[in-house]
NUTORMI-716709 format. One record per residue (C-alpha): residue number from 1; x, y, z; residue in three letters. Coordinates in Angstrom, 3 decimals, decimal comma. Layout:
<num=NUM east=X north=Y up=Z residuo=ALA> .
...
END
This chain:
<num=1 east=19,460 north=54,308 up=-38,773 residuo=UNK> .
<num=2 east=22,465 north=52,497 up=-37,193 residuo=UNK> .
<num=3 east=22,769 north=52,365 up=-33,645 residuo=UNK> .
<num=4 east=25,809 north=54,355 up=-32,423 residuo=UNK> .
<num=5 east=29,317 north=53,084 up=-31,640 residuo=UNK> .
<num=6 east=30,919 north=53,333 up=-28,768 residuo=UNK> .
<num=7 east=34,531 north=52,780 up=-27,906 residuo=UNK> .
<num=8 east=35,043 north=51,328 up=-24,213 residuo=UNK> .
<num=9 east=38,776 north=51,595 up=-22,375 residuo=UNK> .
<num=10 east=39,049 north=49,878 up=-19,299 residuo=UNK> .
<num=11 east=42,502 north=50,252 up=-17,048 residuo=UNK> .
<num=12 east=41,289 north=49,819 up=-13,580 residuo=UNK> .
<num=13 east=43,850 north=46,962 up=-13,121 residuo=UNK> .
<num=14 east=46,209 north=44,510 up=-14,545 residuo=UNK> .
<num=15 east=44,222 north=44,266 up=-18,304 residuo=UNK> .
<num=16 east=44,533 north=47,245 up=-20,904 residuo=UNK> .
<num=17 east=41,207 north=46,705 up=-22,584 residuo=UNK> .
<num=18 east=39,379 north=48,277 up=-25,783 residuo=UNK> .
<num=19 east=36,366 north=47,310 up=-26,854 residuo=UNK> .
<num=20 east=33,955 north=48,546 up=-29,198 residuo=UNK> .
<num=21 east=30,131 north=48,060 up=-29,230 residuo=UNK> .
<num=22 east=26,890 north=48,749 up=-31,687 residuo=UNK> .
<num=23 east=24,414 north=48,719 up=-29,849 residuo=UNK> .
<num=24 east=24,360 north=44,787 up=-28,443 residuo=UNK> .
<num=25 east=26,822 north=44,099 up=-30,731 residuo=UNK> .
<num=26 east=30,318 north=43,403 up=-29,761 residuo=UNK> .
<num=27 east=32,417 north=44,504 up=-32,761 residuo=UNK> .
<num=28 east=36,304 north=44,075 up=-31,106 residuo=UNK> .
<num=29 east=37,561 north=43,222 up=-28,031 residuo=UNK> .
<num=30 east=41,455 north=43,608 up=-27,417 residuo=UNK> .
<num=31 east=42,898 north=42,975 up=-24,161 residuo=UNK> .
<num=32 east=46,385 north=43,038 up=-23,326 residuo=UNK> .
<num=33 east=47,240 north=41,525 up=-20,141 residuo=UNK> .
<num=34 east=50,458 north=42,568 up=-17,463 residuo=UNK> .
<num=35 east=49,329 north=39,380 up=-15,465 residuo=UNK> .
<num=36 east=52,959 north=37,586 up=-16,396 residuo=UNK> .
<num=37 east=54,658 north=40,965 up=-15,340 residuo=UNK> .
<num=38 east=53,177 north=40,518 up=-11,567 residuo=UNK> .
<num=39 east=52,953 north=36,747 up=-11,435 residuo=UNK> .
<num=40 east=56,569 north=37,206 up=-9,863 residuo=UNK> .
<num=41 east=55,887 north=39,455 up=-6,738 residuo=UNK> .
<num=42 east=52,628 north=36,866 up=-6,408 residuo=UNK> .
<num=43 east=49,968 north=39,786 up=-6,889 residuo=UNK> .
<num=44 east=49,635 north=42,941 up=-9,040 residuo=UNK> .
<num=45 east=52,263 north=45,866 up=-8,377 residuo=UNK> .
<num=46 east=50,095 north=49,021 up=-9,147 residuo=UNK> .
<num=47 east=53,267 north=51,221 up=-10,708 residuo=UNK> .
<num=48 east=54,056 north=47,876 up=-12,735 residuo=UNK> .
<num=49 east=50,286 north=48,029 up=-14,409 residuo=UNK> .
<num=50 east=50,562 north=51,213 up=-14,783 residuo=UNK> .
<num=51 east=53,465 north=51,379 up=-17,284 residuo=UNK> .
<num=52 east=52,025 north=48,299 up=-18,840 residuo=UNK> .
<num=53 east=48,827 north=50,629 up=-19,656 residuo=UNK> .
<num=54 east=50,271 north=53,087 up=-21,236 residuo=UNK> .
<num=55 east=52,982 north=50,333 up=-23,041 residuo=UNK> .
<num=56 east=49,594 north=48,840 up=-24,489 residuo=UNK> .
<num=57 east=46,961 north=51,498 up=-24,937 residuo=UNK> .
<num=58 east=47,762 north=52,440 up=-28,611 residuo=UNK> .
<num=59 east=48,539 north=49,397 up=-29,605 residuo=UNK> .
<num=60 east=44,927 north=47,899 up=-28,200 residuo=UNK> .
<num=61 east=43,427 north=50,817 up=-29,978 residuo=UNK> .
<num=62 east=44,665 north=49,976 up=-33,089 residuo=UNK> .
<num=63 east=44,261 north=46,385 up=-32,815 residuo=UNK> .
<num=64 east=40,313 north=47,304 up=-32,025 residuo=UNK> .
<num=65 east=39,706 north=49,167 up=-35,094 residuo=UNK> .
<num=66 east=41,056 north=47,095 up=-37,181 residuo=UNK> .
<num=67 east=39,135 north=44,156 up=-35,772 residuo=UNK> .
<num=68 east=36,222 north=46,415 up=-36,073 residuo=UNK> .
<num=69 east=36,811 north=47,308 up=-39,145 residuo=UNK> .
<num=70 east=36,493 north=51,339 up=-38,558 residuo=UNK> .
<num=71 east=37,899 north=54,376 up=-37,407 residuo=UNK> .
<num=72 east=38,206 north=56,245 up=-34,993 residuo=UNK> .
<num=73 east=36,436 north=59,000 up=-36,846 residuo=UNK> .
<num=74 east=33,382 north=56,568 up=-36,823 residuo=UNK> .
<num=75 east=32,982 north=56,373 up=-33,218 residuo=UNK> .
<num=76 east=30,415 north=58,101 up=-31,932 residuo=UNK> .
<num=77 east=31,185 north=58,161 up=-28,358 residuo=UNK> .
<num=78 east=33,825 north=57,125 up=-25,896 residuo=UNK> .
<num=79 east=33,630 north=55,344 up=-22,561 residuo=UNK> .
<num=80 east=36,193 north=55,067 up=-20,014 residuo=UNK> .
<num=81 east=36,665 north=53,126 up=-16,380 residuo=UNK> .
<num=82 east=36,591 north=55,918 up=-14,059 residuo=UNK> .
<num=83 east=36,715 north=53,699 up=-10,603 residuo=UNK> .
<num=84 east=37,165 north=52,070 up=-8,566 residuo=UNK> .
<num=85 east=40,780 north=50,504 up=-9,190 residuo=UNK> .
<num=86 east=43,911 north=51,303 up=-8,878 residuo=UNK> .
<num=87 east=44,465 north=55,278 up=-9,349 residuo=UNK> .
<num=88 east=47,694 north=55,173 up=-11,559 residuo=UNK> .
<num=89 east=46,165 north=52,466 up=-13,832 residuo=UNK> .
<num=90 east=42,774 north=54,617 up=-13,891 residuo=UNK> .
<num=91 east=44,726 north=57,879 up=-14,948 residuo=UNK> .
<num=92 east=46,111 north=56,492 up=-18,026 residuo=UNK> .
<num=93 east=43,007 north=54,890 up=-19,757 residuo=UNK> .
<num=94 east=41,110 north=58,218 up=-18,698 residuo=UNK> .
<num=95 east=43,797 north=60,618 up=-20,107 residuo=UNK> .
<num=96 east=43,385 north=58,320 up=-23,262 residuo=UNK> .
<num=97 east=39,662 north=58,672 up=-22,966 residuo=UNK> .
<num=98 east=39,818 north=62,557 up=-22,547 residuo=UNK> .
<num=99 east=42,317 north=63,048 up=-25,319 residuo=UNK> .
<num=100 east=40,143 north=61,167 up=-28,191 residuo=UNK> .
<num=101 east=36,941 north=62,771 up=-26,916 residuo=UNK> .
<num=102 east=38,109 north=66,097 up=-27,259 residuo=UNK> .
<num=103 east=40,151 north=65,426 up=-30,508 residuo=UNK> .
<num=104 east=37,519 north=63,807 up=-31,910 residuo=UNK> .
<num=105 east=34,537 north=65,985 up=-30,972 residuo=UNK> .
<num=106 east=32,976 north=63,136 up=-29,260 residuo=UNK> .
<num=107 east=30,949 north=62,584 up=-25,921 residuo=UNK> .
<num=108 east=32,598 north=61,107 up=-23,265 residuo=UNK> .
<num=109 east=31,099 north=58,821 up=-20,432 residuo=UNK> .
<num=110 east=33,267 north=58,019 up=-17,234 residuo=UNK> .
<num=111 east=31,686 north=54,846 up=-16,027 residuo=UNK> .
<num=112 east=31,774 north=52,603 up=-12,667 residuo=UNK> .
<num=113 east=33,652 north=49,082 up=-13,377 residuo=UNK> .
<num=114 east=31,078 north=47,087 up=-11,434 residuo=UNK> .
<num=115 east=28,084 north=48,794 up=-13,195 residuo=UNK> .
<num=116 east=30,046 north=47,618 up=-16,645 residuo=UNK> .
<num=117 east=30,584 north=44,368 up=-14,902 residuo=UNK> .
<num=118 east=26,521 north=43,659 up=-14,871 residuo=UNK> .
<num=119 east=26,178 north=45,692 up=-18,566 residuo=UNK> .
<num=120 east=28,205 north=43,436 up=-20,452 residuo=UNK> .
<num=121 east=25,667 north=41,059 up=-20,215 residuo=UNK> .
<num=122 east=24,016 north=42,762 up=-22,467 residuo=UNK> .
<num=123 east=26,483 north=41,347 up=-25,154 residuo=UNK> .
<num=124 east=25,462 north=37,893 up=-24,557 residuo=UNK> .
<num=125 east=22,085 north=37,898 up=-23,974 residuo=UNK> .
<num=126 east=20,331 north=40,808 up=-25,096 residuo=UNK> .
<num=127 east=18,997 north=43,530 up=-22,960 residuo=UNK> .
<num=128 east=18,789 north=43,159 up=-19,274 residuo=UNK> .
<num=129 east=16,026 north=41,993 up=-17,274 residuo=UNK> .
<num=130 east=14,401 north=44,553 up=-14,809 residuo=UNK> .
<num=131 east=14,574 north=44,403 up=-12,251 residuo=UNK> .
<num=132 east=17,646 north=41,904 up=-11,184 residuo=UNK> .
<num=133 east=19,788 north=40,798 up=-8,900 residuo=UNK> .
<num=134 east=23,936 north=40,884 up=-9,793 residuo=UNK> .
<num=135 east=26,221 north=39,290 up=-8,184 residuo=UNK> .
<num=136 east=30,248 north=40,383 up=-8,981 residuo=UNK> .
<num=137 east=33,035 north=38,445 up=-7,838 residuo=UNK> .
<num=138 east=36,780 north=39,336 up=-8,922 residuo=UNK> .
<num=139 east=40,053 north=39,775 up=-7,284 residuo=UNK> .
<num=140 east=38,985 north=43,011 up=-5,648 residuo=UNK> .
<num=141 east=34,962 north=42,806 up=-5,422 residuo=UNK> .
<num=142 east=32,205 north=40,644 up=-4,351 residuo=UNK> .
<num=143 east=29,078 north=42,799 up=-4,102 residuo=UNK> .
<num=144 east=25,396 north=41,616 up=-4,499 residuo=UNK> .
<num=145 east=23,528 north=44,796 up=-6,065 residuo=UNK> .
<num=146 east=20,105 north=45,367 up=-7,143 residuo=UNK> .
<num=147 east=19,899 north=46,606 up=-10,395 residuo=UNK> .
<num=148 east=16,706 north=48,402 up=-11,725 residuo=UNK> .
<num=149 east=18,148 north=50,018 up=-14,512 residuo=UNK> .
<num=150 east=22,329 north=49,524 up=-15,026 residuo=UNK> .
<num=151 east=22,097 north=53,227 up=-16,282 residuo=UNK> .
<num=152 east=21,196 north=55,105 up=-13,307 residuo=UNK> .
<num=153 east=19,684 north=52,798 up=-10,511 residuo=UNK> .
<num=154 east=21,919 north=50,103 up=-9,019 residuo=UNK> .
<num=155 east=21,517 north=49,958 up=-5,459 residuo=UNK> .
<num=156 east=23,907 north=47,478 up=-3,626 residuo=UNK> .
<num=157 east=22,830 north=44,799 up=-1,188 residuo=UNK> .
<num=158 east=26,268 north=43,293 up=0,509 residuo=UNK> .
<num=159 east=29,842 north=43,405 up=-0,025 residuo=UNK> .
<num=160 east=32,639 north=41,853 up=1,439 residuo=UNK> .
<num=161 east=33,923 north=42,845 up=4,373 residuo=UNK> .
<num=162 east=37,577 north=41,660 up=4,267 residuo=UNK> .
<num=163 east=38,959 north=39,541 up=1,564 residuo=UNK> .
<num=164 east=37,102 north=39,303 up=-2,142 residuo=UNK> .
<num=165 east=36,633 north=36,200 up=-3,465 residuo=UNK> .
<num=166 east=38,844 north=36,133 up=-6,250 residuo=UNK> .
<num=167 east=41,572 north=37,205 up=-3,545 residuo=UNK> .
<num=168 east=41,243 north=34,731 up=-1,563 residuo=UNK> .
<num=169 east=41,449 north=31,871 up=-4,279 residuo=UNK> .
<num=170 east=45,220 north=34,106 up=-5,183 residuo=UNK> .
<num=171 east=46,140 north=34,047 up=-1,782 residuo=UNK> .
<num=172 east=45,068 north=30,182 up=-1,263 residuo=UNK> .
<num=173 east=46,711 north=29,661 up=-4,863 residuo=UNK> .
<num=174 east=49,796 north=30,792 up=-3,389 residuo=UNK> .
<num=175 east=50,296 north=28,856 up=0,036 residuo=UNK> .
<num=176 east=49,741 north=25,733 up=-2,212 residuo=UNK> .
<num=177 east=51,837 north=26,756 up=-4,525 residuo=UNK> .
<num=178 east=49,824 north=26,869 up=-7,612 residuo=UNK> .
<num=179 east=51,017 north=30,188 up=-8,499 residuo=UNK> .
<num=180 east=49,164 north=33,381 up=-9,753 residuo=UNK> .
<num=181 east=46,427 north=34,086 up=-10,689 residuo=UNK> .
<num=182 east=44,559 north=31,677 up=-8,483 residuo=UNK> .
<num=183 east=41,850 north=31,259 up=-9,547 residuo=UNK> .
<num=184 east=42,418 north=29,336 up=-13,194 residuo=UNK> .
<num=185 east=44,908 north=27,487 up=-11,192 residuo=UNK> .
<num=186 east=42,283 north=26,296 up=-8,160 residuo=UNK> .
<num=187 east=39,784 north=25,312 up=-10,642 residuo=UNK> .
<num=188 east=41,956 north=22,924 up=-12,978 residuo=UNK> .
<num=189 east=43,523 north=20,852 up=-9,670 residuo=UNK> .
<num=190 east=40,197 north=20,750 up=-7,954 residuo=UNK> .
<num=191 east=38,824 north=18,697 up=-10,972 residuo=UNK> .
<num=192 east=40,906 north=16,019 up=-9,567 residuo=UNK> .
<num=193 east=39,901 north=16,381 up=-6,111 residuo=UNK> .
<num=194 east=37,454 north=15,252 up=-3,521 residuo=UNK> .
<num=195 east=35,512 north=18,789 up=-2,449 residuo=UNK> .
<num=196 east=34,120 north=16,975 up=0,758 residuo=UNK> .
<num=197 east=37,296 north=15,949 up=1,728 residuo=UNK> .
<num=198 east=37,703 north=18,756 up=4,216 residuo=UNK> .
<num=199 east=34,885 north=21,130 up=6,275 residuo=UNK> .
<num=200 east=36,047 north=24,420 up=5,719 residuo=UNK> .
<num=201 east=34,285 north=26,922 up=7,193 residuo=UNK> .
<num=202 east=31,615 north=28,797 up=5,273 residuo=UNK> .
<num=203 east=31,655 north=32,969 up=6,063 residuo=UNK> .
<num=204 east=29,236 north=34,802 up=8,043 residuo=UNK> .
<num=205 east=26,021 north=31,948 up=7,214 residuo=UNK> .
<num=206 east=25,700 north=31,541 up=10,829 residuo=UNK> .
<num=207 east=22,433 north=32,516 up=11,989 residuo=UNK> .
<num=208 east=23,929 north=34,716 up=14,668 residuo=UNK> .
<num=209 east=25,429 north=36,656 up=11,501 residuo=UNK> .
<num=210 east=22,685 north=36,754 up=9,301 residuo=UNK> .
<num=211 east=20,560 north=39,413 up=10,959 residuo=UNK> .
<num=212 east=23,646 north=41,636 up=10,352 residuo=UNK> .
<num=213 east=25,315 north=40,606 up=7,514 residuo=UNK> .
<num=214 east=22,354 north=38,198 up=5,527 residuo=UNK> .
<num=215 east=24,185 north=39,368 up=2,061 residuo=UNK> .
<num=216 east=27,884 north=40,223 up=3,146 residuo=UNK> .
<num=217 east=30,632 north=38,276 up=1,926 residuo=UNK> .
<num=218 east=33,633 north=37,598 up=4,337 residuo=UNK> .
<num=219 east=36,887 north=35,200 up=3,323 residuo=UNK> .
<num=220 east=39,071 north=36,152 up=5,236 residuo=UNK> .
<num=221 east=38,799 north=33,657 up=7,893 residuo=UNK> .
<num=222 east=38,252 north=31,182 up=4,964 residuo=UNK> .
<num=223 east=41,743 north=31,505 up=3,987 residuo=UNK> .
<num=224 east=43,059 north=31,761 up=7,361 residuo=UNK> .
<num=225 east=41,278 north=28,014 up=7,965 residuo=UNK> .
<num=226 east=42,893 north=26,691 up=4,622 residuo=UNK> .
<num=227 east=46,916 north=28,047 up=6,060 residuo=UNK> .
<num=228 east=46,123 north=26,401 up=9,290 residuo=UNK> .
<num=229 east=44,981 north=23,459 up=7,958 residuo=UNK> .
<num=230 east=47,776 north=22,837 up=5,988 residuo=UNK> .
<num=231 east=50,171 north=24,110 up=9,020 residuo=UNK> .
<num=232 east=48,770 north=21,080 up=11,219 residuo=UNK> .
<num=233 east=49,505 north=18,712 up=8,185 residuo=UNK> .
<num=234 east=52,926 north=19,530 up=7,861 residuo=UNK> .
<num=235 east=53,738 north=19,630 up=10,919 residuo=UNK> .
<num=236 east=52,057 north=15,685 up=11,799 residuo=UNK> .
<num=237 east=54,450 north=14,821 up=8,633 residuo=UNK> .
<num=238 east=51,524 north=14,200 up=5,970 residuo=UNK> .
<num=239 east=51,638 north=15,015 up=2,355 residuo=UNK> .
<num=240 east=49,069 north=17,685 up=1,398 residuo=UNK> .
<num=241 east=46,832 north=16,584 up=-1,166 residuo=UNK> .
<num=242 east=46,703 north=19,506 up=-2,757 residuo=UNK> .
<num=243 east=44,078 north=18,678 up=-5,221 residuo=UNK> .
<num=244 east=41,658 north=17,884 up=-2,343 residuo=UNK> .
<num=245 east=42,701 north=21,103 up=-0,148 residuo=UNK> .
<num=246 east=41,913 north=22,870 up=-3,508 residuo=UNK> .
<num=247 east=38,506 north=21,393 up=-3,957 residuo=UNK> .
<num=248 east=37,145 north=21,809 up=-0,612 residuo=UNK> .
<num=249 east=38,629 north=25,648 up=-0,555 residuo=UNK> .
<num=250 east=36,859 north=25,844 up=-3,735 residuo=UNK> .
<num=251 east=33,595 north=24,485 up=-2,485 residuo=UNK> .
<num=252 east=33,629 north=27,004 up=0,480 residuo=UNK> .
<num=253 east=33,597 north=29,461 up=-1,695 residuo=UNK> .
<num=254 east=30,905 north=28,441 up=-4,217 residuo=UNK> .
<num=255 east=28,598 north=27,527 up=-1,796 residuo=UNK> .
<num=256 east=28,830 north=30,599 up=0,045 residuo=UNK> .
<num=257 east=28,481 north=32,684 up=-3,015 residuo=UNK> .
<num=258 east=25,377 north=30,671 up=-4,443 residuo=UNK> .
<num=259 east=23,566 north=30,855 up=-1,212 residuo=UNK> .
<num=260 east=23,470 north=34,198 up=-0,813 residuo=UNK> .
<num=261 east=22,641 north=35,418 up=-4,094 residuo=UNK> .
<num=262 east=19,352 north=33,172 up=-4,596 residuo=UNK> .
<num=263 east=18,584 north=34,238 up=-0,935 residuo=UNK> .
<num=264 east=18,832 north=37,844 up=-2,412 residuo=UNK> .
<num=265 east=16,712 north=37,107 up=-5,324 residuo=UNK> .
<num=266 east=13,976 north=35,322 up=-2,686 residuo=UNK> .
<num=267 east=14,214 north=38,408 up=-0,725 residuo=UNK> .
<num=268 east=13,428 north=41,121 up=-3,171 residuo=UNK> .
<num=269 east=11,031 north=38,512 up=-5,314 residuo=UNK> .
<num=270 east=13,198 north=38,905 up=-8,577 residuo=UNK> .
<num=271 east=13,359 north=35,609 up=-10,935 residuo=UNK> .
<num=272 east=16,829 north=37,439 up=-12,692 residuo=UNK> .
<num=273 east=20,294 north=36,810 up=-11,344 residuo=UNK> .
<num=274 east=23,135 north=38,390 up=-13,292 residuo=UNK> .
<num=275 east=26,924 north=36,868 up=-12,497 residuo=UNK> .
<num=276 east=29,880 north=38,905 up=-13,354 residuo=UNK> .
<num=277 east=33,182 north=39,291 up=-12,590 residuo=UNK> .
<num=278 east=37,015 north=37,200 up=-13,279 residuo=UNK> .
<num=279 east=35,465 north=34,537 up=-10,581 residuo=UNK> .
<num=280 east=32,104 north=34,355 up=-13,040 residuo=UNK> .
<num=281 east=34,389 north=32,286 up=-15,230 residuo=UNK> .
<num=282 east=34,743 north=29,613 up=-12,338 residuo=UNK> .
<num=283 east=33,786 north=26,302 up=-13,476 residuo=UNK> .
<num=284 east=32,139 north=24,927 up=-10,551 residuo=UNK> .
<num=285 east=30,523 north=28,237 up=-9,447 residuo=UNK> .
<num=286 east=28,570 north=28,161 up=-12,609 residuo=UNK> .
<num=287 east=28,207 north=24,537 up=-12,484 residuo=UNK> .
<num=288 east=26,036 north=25,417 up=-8,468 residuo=UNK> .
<num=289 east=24,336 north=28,252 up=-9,198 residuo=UNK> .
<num=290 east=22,540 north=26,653 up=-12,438 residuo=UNK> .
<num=291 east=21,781 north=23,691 up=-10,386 residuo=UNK> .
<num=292 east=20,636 north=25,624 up=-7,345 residuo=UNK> .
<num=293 east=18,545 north=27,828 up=-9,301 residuo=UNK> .
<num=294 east=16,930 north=25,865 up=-11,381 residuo=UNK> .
<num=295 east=15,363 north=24,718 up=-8,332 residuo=UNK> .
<num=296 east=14,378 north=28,361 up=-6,561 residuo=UNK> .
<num=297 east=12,888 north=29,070 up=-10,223 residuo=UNK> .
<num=298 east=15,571 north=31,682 up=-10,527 residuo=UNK> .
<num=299 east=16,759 north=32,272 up=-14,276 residuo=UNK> .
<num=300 east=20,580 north=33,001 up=-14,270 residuo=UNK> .
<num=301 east=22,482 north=34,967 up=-17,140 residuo=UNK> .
<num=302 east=26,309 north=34,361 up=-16,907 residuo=UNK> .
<num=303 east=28,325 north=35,978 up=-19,746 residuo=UNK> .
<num=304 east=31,100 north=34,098 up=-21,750 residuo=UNK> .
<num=305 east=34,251 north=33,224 up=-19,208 residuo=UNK> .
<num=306 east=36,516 north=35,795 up=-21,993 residuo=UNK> .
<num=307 east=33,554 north=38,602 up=-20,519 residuo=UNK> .
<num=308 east=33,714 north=37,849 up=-17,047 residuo=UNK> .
<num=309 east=37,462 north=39,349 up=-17,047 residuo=UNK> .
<num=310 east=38,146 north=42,868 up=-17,001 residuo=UNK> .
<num=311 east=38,078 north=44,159 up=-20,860 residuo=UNK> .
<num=312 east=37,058 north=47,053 up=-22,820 residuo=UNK> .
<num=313 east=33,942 north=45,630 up=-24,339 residuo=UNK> .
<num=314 east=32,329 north=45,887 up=-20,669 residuo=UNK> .
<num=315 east=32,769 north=49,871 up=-20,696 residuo=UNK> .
<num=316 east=31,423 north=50,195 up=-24,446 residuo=UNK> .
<num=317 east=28,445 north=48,501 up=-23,895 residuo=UNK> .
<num=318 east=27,811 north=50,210 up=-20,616 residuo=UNK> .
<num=319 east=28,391 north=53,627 up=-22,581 residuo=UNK> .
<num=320 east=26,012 north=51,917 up=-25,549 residuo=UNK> .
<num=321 east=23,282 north=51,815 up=-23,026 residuo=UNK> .
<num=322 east=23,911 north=54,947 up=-21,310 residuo=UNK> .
<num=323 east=23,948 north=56,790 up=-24,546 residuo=UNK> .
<num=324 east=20,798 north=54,721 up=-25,671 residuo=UNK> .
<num=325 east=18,776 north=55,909 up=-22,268 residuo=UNK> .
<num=326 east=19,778 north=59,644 up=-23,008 residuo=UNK> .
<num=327 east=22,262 north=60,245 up=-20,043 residuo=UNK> .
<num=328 east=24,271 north=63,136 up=-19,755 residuo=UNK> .
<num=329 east=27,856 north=63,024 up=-20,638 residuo=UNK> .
<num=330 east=30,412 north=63,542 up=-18,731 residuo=UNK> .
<num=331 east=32,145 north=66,632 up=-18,284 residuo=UNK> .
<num=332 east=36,086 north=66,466 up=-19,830 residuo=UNK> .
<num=333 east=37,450 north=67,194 up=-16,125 residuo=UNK> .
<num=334 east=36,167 north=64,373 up=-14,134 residuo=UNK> .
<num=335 east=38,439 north=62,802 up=-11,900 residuo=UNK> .
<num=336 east=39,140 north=59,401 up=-11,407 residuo=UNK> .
<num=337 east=37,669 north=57,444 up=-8,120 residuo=UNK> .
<num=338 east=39,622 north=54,243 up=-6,813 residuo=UNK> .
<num=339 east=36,655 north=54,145 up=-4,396 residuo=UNK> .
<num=340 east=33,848 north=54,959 up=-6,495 residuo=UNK> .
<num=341 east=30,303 north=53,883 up=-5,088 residuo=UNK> .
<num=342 east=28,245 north=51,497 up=-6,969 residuo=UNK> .
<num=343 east=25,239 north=54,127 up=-6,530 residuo=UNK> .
<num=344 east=27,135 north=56,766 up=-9,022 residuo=UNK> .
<num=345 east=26,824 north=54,550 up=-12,561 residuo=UNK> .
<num=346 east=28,277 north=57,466 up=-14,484 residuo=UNK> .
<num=347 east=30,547 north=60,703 up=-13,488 residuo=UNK> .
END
């Protein structure tokens, strides 16, 4: 017997995305992307993605099927981002959600973006290790979770407590004028730059913060050391090499973000780190964390960089597994969380 197939819809942002999954196969993956629409006001305008959601939604879900080669009448359950994101881009891809599940007589499973985040994995790689440690870096999240079992029992370790990573390399993007989003732009020009060039500070590794904070991420003052920096620069008359600024930033961040994680995995004794998440597609992130691990005898699973991004195919195969391990649906009036806690996988 076929495994069922499950339509994903993910809106929790700037990327309309519909994916659809049998099993660990990804069938389709359409993604239509506002990011040109907010590139202008240097950072995404929630009412702006919005209308771009429901501009793209049937569109995507055409484009899907027909990649897929089915119909909707095929699917055999429907997923949907319920949180956390931005609440007027959540409402539209769950009103899309609700309104094929109860045309089509189908089940439908609201699901947390970070848990899908960790589940697409399962794409790449097969099914997940258990235990394991994730890691999720994006524009608006940088969590370290334990996950025993991505359908029920994720239990998170750290977060950060100011900026996320993938914000800070926007905002950093931005006073060097590399434009938005940051992050492709930082990891091109660093390629050209000297990464020890400049000591940036590294976030809350002191060993005065550690007792408190061992696996909490904070770039904030990161980004605040990268303005000043260039403030004292300009003002002694220099050119900024922006290439090295970017490296060095870039650095900061990596290292931070590798340390922790493989100090996570030594803490709980897992061998499995998971990386997901639009900063997972960082070249020199995945570049340290191979190297590092290799040594701590950690084995690291990293999906494709067109995974790490926000897309549909993340929610279907979350929904694939949920449905696989026999989890309740959800009920038709579930509301949609901007805040939603890691600890609730589905609503």
């Amino acid at each position: 017997m076929a495994e069922p197939l499950v339509l994903g819809i993910e809106t929790s942002c700037d990327e309309t995305g519909v994916g659809i999954v049998r099993g660990y196969q990804l069938l389709a993956d359409a993604v239509a992307s506002s990011v040109e629409e907010h590139a202008r006001f240097g950072g995404v305008i929630p009412e702006v993605a919005a209308r771009a959601h429901l501009e793209s939604m049937v569109p995507a879900l055409q484009r899907a099927c027909a990649e897929a080669g089915v119909s909707l009448h095929d699917i055999d359950a429907v997923a949907v981002t319920s949180g956390p994101g931005l609440v007027g881009a959540l409402l539209v891809g769950v009103a899309a959600a609700k309104a094929l599940a109860f045309g089509l007589g189908k089940p439908l499973y609201g699901v947390n973006h970070l848990s899908a985040h960790v589940a697409v994995d399962r794409l790449e790689h097969g099914p997940l290790p258990q235990p394991a440690i994730a890691m999720l870096v994006s524009g608006g999240h940088s969590s370290l979770l334990r996950v025993d079992d991505v359908s029920y029992a994720v239990t998170p370790m750290g977060h950060t407590l100011d900026d996320a990573a993938g914000e800070a390399f926007d905002k950093v993007a931005r006073l060097l004028g590399l434009g938005f989003p940051g992050g492709p732009a930082i990891d091109r020009i660093a390629g050209d730059g000297n990464a020890a060039a400049i000591a940036f500070p590294r976030g809350l590794t002191a060993r005065a913060e550690m007792d408190k904070h061992r696996f909490d991420f904070s770039f904030s003052g990161l980004k605040t050391a990268v303005a000043r920096w260039v403030e004292h620069a300009e003002a002694d008359g220099r050119t900024i090499p922006v290439a090295d600024v970017a490296a060095s930033f870039q650095e900061a961040v990596v290292d931070v973000l590798t340390r922790k994680a493989l100090d996570a995995c030594a803490h709980e004794g897992i061998a499995h780190l998971l990386i997901g998440g639009g900063v997972a597609a960082n070249s020199r992130l995945r570049a340290m964390v191979f190297e590092r691990a290799a040594r701590a005898g950690v084995e690291v699973r990293i999906p494709r960089p067109g995974l790490c991004t926000d897309n549909g195919a993340m929610v279907a195969s979350l929904g694939a597994q949920l449905l696989a391990s026999g989890i309740q649906p959800s009920a038709l009036d579930f509301a949609v969380d901007s805040s939603l806690p890691i600890e609730t996988v589905t609503v």
